[in-house]
Every structure is written in structure tokens, then in C-alpha cells.
N, C-alpha and C positions, 0 to 999 in steps of 0.2 A: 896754139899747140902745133908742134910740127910733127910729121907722120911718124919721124922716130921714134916719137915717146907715146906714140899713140902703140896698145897690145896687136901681137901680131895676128891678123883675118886668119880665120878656120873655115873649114867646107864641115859642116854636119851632115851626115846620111845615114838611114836605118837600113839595114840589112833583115829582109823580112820573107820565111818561109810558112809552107801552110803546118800547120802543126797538128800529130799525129801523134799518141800514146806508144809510141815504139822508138826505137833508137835510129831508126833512118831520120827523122826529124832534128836531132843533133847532130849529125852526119853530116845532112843536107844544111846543116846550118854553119856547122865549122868547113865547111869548102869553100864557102862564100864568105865568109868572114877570114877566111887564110886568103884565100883574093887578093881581099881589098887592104888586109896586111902586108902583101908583098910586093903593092903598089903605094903604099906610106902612109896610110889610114893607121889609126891607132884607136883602142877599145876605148868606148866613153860609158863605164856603167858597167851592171851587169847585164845578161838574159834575160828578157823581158817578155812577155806572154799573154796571148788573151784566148778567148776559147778555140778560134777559129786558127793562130798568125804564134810563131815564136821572133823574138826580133833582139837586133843586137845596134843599140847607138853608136856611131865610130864619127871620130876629128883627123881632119888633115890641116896640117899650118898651111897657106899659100901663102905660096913664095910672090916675093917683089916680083920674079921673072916671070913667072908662068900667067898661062891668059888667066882672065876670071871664068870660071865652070857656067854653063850655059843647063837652064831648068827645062 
């Protein structure tokens, strides 16, 4: 199989604030998720939450060109 017909690599990353029963929580969350939209991330999902953490899953294709993201 050659790499062309192989689907093109994604970066997955959670965009993760502390979460708070008020609207700064959403706030704080759509800033950071406009970010990483403005830098070619795209939403994977909805809004997701746990008692502590509100969180949003986002994909970027990686390009042929670009280095590979270091962890």
C-alpha cells in the first residue's frame, strides 16, 4: 500500500478549562477553542464535561509538509 491511499494523519487535542456554574466557563472556553480554530483545528464532537473540567475534542489534518507535533 502506498502512502497515497493510505487516509490522511490528524493531530487530536482537548481543549480543557476548569468548569464553573457560570458563563465565564463558556467564555473561557469558546476563546480557546476560537484559538485553535484560527490556527486549522476543527471541532470533533460536542462539549464535554465532568465535575471538575468542561472540554471540547478538536482534529487538524497534517499536511505532507509540515513537521510532525512533538508531545
Amino acid at each position: 500500500m502506498t502512502q497515497d491511499n493510505m487516509k490522511t494523519p490528524i493531530e487530536y487535542t482537548i481543549v480543557a478549562v476548569p468548569f464553573h456554574a457560570d458563563a465565564a466557563t463558556h467564555d473561557e472556553l469558546s476563546k480557546k477553542v476560537n484559538e485553535k480554530l484560527s490556527i486549522g483545528y476543527e471541532l470533533y464532537g460536542s462539549p464535554f464535561f465532568s465535575e471538575e473540567m468542561m472540554y471540547q475534542a478538536m482534529i487538524k489534518p497534517i499536511s505532507k509538509t509540515s513537521p510532525v507535533p512533538s508531545l
